[in-house]
C-alpha positions as CSV (number, residue, x, y, z in Angstrom):
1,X,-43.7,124.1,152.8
2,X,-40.3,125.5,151.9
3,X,-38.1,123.6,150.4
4,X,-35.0,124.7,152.4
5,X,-35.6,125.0,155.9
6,X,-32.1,124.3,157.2
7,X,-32.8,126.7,159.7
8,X,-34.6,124.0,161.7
9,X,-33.5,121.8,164.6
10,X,-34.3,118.1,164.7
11,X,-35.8,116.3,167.7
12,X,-36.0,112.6,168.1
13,X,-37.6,111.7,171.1
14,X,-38.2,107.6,171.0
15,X,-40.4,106.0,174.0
16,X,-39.3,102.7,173.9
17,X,-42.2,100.3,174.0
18,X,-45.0,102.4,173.8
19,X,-48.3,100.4,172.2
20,X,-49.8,101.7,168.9
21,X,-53.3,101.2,171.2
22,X,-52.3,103.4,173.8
23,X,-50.7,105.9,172.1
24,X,-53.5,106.7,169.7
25,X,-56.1,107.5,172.2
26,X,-53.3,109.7,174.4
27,X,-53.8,113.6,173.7
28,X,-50.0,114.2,174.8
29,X,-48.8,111.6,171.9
30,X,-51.4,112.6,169.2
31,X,-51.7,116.0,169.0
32,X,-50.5,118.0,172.5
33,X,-48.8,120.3,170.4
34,X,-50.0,122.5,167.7
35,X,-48.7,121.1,164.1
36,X,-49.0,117.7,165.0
37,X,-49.3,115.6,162.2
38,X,-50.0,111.6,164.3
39,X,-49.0,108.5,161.7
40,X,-51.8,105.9,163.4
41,X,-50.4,102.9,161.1
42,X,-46.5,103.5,161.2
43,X,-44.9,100.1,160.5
44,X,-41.4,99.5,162.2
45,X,-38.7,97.1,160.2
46,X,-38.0,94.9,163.9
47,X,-39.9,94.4,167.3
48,X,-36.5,95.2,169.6
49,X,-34.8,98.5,169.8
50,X,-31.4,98.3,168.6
51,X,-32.7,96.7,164.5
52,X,-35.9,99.2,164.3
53,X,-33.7,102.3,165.6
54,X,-30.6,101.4,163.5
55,X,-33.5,101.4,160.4
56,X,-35.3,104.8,161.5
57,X,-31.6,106.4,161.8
58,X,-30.4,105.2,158.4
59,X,-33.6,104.9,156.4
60,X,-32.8,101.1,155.5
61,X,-34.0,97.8,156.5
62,X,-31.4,95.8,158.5
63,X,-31.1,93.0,156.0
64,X,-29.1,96.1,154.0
65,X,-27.9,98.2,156.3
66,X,-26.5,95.3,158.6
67,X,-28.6,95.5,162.0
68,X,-30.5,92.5,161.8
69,X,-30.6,90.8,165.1
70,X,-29.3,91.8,169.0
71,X,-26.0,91.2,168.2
72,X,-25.1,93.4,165.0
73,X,-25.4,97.0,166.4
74,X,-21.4,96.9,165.5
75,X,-22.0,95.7,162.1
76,X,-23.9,98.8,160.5
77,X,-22.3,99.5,157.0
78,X,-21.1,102.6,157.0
79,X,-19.3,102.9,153.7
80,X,-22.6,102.2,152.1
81,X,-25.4,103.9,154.4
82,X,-25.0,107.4,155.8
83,X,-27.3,108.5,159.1
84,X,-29.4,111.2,159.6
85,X,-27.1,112.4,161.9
86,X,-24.0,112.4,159.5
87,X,-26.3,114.4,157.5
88,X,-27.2,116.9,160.3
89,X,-23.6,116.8,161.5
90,X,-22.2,117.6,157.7
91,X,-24.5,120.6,157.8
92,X,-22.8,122.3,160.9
93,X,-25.8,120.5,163.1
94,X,-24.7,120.0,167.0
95,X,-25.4,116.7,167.6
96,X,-26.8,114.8,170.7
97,X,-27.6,111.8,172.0
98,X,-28.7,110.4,175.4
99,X,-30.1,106.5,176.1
100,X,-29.6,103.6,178.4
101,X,-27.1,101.8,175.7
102,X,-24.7,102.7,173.6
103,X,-25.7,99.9,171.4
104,X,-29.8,100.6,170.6
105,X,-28.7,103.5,167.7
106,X,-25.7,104.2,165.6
107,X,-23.1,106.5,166.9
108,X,-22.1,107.8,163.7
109,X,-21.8,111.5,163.6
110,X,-22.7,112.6,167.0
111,X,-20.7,114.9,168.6
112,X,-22.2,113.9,172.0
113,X,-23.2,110.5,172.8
114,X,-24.2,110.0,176.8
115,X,-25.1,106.9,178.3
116,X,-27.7,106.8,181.4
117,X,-28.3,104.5,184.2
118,X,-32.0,104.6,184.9
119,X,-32.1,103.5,188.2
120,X,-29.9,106.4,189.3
121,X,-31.6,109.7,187.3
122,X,-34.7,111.1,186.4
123,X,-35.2,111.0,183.2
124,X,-37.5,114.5,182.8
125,X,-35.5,116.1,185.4
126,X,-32.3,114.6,182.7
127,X,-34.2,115.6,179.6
128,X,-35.5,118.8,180.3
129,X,-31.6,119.8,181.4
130,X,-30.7,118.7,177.7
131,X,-33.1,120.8,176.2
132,X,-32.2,124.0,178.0
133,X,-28.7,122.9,177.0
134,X,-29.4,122.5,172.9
135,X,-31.1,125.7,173.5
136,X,-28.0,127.2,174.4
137,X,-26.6,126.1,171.9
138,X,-29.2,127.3,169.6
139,X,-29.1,130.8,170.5
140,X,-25.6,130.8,169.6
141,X,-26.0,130.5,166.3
142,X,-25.7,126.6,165.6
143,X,-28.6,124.5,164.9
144,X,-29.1,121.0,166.5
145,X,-30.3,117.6,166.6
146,X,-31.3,115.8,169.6
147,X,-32.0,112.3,170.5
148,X,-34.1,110.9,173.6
149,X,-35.1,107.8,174.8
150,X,-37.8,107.2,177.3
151,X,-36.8,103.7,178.6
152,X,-39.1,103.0,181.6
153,X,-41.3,101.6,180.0
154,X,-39.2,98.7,178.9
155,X,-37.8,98.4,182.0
156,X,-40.9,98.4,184.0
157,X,-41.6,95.4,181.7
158,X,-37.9,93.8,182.0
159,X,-37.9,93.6,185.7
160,X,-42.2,92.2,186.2
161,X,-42.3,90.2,183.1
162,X,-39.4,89.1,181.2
163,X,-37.1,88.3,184.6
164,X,-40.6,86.2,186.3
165,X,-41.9,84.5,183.2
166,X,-41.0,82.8,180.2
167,X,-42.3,82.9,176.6
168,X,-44.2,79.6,177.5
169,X,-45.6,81.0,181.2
170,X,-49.1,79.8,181.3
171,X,-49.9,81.7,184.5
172,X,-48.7,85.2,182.9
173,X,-51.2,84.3,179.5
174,X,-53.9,83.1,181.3
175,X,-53.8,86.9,183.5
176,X,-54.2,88.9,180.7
177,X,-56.1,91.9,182.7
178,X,-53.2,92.0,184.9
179,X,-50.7,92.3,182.1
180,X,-52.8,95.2,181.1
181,X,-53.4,97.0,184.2
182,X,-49.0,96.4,184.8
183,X,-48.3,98.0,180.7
184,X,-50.8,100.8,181.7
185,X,-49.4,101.5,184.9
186,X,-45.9,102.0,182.8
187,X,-47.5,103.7,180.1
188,X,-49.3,106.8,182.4
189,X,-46.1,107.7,183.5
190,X,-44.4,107.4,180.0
191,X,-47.6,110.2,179.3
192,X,-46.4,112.3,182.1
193,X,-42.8,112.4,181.0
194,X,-43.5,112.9,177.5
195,X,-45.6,116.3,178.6
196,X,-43.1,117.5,180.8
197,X,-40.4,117.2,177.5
198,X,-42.9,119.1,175.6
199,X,-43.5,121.9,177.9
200,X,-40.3,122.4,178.8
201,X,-39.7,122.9,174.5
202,X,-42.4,125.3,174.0
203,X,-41.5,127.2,177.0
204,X,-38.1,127.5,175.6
205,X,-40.0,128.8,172.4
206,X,-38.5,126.2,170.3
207,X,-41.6,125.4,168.3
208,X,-41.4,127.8,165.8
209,X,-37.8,126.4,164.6
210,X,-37.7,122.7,165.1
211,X,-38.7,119.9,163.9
212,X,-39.7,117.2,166.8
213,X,-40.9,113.5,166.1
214,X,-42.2,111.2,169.0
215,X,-42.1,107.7,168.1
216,X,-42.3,104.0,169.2
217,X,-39.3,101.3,168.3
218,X,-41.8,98.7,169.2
219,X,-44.9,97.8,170.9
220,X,-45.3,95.0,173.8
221,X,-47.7,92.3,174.2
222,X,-49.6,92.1,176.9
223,X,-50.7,88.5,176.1
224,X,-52.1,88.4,173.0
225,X,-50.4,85.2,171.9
226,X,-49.0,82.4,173.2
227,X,-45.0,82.0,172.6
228,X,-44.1,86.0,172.7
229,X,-44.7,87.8,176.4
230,X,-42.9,90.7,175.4
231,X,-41.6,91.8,172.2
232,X,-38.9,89.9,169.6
233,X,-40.8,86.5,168.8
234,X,-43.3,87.4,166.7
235,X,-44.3,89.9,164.0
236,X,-48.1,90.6,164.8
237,X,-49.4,93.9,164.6
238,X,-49.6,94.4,168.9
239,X,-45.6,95.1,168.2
240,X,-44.7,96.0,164.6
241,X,-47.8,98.2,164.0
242,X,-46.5,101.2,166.0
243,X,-46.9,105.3,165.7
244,X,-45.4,108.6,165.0
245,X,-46.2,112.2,165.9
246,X,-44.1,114.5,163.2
247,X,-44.7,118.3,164.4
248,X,-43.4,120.8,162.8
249,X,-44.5,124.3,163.4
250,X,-46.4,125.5,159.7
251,X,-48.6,122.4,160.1
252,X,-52.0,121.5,161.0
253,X,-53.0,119.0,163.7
254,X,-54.2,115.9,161.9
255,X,-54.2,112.0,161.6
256,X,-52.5,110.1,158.9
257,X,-54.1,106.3,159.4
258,X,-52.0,105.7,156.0
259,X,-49.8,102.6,156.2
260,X,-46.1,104.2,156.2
261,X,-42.7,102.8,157.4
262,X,-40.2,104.3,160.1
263,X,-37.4,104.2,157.6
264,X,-39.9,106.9,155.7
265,X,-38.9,109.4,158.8
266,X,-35.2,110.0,158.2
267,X,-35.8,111.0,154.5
268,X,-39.0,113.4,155.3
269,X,-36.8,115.3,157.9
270,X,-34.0,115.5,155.2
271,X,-36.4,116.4,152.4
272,X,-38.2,119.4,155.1
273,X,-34.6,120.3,155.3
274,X,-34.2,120.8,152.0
275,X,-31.1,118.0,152.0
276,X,-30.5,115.7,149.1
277,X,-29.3,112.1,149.6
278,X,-25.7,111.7,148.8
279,X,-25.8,109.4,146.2
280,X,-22.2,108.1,147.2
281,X,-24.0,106.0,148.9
282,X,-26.8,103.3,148.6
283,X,-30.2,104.2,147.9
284,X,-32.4,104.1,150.5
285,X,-35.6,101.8,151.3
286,X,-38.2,104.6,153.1
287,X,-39.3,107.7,151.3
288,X,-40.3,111.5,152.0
289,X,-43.4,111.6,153.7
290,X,-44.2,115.1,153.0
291,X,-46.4,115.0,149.7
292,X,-48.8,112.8,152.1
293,X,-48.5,114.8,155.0
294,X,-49.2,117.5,152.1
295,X,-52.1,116.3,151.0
296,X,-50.7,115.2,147.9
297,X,-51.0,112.5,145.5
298,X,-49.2,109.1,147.4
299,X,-48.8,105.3,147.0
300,X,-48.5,103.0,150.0
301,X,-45.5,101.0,150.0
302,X,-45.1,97.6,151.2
303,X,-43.6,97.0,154.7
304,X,-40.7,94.4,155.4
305,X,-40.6,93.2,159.2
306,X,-38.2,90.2,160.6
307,X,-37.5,89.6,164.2
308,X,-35.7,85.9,165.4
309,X,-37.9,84.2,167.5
310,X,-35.7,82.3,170.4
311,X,-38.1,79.3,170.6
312,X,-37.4,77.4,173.6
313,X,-33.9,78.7,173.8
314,X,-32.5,81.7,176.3
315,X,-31.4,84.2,173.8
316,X,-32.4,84.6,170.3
317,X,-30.9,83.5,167.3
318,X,-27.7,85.6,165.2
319,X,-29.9,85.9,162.5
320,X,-33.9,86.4,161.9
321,X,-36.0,83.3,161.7
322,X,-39.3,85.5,161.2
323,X,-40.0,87.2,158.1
324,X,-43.1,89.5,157.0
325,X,-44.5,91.9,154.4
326,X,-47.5,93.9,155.2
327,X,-49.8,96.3,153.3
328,X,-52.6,97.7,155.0
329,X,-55.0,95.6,154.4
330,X,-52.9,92.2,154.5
331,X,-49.8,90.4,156.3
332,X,-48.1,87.4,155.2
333,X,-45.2,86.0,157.9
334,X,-43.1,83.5,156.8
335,X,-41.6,80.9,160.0
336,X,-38.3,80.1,159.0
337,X,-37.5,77.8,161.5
338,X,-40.2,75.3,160.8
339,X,-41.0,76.3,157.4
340,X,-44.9,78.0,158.2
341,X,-46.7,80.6,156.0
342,X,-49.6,83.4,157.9
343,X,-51.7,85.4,155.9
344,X,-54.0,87.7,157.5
345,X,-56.8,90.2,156.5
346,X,-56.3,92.8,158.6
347,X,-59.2,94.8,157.9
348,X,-61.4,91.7,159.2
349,X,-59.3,90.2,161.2
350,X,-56.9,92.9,162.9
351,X,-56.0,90.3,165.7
352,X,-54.7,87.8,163.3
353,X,-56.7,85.2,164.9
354,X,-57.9,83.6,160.9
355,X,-54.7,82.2,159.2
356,X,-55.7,82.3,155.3
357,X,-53.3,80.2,153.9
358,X,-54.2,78.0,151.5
359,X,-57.9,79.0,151.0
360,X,-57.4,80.5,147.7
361,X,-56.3,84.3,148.2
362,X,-54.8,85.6,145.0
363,X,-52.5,88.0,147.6
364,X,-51.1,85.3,149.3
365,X,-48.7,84.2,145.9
366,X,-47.8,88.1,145.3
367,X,-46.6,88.8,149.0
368,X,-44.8,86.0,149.0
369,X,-42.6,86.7,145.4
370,X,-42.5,90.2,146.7
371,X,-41.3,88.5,150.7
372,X,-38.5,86.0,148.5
373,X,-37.0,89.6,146.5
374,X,-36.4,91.1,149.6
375,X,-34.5,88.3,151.2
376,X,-32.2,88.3,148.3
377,X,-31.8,92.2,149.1
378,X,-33.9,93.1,146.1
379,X,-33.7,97.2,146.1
380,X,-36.0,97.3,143.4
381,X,-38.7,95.9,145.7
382,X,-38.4,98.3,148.9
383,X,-36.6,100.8,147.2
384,X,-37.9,104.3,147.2
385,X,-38.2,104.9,143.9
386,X,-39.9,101.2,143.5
387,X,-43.7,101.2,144.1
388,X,-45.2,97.7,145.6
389,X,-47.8,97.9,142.6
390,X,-51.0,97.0,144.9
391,X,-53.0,97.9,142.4
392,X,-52.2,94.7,140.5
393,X,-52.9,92.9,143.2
394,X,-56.9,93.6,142.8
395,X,-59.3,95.0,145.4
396,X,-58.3,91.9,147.5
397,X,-55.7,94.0,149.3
């Protein structure tokens, strides 16, 4: 792969609760178009959209980068982070952005930033217009990066689930195959808009010069556990265990069931680019993806997830009161609010149904020294250049 290909645009396109389950057995989200490289274990740092996007745009968890909770979209640093977007923009990059909030990503460096109303547009007829728009722009001369997000899904969910029931709803947990056949109603149509985007790219023979990445902010439950009928409460795997399609046109269709991070996504699009971090600023958490998507020699890192679990309370708290670290083969969550530990084997147990605490597990003292660093903001622990050292940690994990 070269290592300057600043020649390429930049495609974001995020559907906004779209389920790791779903998506991996979906030909239009795995591998519709040719040099599809689908990440089947990408972890995301929050389970709501304005914290995980905030992360996948500035390649650092919230606790750094200060999007943490619902209510600190307006309190991203930005004399010590810089966005993928600044970085696009700074390279003469038209920039673009079009959601349902001006809130759910940071605005830094986007030359246009449009808000939608979702019950008044179609969002393929809206897309598609953008992308013969960018197009324009391309031929032109100027390269550019453009941001979607799909938001139907959420809303599908908003207006039949979290406006009818409660986190505490017996009736909507005891109907589990209805809560299924509801998210896969939402998700088929998800499908059909995500094809339509994609056609309407390689028909405006785009492939061959742009970079496009398909991703989830979160995943949705559908009833898997008591206390969380959506997203936000929790951090089990049915919402923080998301996906990522990264196409790019001189690679091969392929799966990657590698644990990664979605903060690893801003610096593998700046690395393909050929862009190196500005060291002005902080260091980041993720890392380039590319020497795994390149077959090369590559160490899992640990993933840091928080979320703040309202409880029995109408809106959820200023600050996260649910902390985890994961690795691929185990999760420990730490309760805040009434002082709990989880530990799961997720090779055995992938629907965290066995809570090991306690019985013994080596792994359950190192995630936990590993859990306290990055609560103090420890850099050294999710930093890039920082491995999580699992080998130490024993063929347990």
């Amino acid at each position: 792969m070269s290592s300057n290909e600043l020649n390429k645009n930049v495609i974001i396109i995020c559907i906004d609760g779209a389920r790791n389950d779903r998506a991996s057995k979906s030909l239009i989200f795995r591998n519709y178009l040719p040099g599809s490289v689908f990440f089947s274990q990408s972890i995301t740092y929050a389970p709501y959209t304005n914290a995980a996007m905030f992360a996948v745009l500035s390649g650092v968890y919230g606790n750094r980068n200060g999007c943490f909770s619902y209510y600190t979209s307006f309190d991203f640093k930005t004399k010590k982070f810089k966005t993928l977007t600044e970085y696009l923009r700074e390279n003469n990059y038209h920039t673009y952005a079009d959601v349902n909030s001006e809130i759910i990503i940071p605005k830094h460096g986007f030359e246009e930033f449009t808000v939608y109303d979702e019950n008044e547009v179609d969002l393929s007829e809206r897309h598609t217009d953008l992308i013969n728009h960018v197009k324009t722009i391309n031929e032109h001369g100027e390269n550019f990066f453009l941001y979607l997000h799909y938001e139907s899904i959420h809303t599908g969910i908003l207006a039949s689930v979290l406006k009818g029931h409660t986190n505490f709803s017996k009736e909507y947990f005891e109907n589990r195959k209805t809560n299924e056949e509801r998210y896969d109603q939402l998700f088929s149509k998800s499908e059909i808009y995500l094809k339509k985007i994609l056609d309407k790219i390689k028909e405006s023979d785009l492939l061959k010069n742009t970079i496009i990445l398909i991703l989830s902010d979160h995943g949705i439950s559908v009833g898997e556990k008591f206390g969380e009928r959506a997203y936000g409460a929790f951090c089990y795997d049915y919402t923080i265990r998301t996906f990522a399609s990264y196409i790019s046109p001189e690679l091969k269709n392929k799966e990657i069931p590698n644990q990664v991070r979605h903060i690893d996504f801003m610096p593998t699009i700046l690395d393909q680019l050929g862009l190196e971090i500005d060291k002005k600023f902080e260091s980041l958490d993720g890392e380039s993806l590319l020497p795994l998507i390149e077959g090369k020699e590559f160490t899992e890192k640990l993933a840091y997830i928080e979320t703040g679990n309202p409880l029995d309370e109408s809106r959820p708290p200023k600050k996260p009161n649910v902390k985890s670290v994961r690795t691929s083969k185990w999760k420990l969550i730490f309760n805040e609010h009434n002082n709990t530990k989880e530990l799961y084997d997720l090779i055995h147990d992938p629907d965290e149904k066995n809570n090991l605490i306690g019985k013994g597990f080596d792994v359950e003292k190192s995630l936990w020294e590993k859990l306290m660093l990055i609560q103090n903001e420890s850099v050294d622990v999710i930093g890039r250049n920082i491995e999580t050292n699992l080998d130490n940690l024993g063929n347990k994990l």
